[in-house]
C-alpha positions in Angstrom: 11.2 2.0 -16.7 10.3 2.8 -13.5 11.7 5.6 -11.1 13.3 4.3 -8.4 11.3 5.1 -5.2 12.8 5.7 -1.9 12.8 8.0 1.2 14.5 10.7 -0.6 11.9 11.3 -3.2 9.0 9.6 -2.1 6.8 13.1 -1.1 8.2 13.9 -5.4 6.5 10.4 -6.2 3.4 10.7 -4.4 3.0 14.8 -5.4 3.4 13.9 -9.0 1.1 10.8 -9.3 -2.0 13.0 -6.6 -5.3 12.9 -8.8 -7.9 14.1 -6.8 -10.3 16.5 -8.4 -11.9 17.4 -5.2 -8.4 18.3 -3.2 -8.5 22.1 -3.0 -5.3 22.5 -0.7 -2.0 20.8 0.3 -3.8 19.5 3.8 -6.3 17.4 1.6 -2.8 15.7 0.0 -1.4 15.3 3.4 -4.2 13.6 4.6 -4.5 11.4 1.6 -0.5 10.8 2.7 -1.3 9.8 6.0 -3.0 6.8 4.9 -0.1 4.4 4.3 0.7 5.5 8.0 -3.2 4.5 9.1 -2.9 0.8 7.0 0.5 0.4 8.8 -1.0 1.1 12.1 -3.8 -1.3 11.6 -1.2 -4.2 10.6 0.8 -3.4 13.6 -2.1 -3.8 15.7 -3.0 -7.0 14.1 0.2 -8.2 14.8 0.1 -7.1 18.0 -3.0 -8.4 19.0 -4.4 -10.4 16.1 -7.3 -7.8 15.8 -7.9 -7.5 11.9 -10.0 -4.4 10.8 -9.7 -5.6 7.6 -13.1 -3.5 6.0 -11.1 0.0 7.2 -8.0 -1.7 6.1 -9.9 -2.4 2.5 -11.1 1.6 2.6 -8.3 3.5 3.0 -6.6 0.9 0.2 -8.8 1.9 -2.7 -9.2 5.6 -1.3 -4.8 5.4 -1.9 -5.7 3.7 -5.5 -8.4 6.2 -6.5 -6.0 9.4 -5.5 -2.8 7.7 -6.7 -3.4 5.2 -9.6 -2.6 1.9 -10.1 0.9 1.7 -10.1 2.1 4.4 -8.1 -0.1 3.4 -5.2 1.6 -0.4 -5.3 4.9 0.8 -5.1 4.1 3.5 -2.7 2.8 0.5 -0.1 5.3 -2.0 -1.1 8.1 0.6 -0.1 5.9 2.0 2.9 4.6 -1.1 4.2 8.2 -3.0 3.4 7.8 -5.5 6.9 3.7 -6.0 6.4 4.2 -7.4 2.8 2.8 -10.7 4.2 -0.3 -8.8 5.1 -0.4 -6.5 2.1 -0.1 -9.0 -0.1 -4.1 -10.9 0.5 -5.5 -7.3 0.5 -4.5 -6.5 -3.2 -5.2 -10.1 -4.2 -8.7 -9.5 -2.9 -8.8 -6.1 -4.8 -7.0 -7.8 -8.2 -4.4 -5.3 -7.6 -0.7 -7.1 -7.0 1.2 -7.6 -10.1 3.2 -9.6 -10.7 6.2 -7.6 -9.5 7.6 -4.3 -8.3 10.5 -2.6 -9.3 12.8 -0.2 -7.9 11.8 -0.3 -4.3 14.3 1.4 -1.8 17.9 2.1 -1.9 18.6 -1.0 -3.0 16.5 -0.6 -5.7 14.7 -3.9 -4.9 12.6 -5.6 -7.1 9.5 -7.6 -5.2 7.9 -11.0 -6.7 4.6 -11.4 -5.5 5.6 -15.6 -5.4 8.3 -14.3 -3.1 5.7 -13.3 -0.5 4.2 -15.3 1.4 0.3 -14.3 2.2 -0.7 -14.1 5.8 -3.5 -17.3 5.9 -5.4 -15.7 8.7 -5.9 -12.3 6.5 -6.6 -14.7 3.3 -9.3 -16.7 5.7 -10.8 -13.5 6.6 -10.7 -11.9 3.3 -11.9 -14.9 1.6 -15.4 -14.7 4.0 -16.0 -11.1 2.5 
């Protein structure tokens, strides 16, 4: 089963799932952190003014999967990226990362389907050209 992530314990989450060999202090695990706020920036910019950088997008994706694993990184976008799932979504398609579904998301404990989520088709054009 999985713990149920939220605001409350989401620094717990992320400090207990950190795997990175070459991090030396808690600033290198900060600024591993910061990347769900980059990706969320560059999606509110897309949406803003339909300006994809979907190869940095891509980057700081797998450098989040290489620090956090698998799982942990999913559900740690899922709940920090709640209102870009739409956008998410073609980026961990494209890195054969979505499952199937995530559990225990948020307060409400919310389980996502990934048929539930509809893909964005101008990131899934753009993707697909990669």
């Amino acid at each position: 089963m999985y713990e149920k992530i939220d605001e409350t314990n989401f620094l717990l989450y992320s400090a207990k799932h950190y795997d990175n060999r070459q991090c030396y202090d808690t600033l290198e695990f900060y600024d591993d952190l910061k990347r769900f706020k980059y990706v969320r920036r560059l999606f509110k910019i897309y949406e803003e003014t339909g300006e994809l950088k979907e190869r940095l997008i891509i980057n700081h994706i797998i450098v989040l999967y290489n620090v956090f694993g698998v799982v942990p990184a999913t559900r740690m976008l899922f709940f920090k990226l709640h209102n870009y799932q739409s956008y998410l979504k073609p980026f961990l398609e494209l890195l054969n990362y979505m499952p199937d579904k995530i559990i225990n998301i948020g307060l409400a404990n919310e389980t996502i389907y990934r048929d539930g989520i509809i893909s964005d088709p101008i990131i899934e054009d753009k993707l697909r050209r990669i």
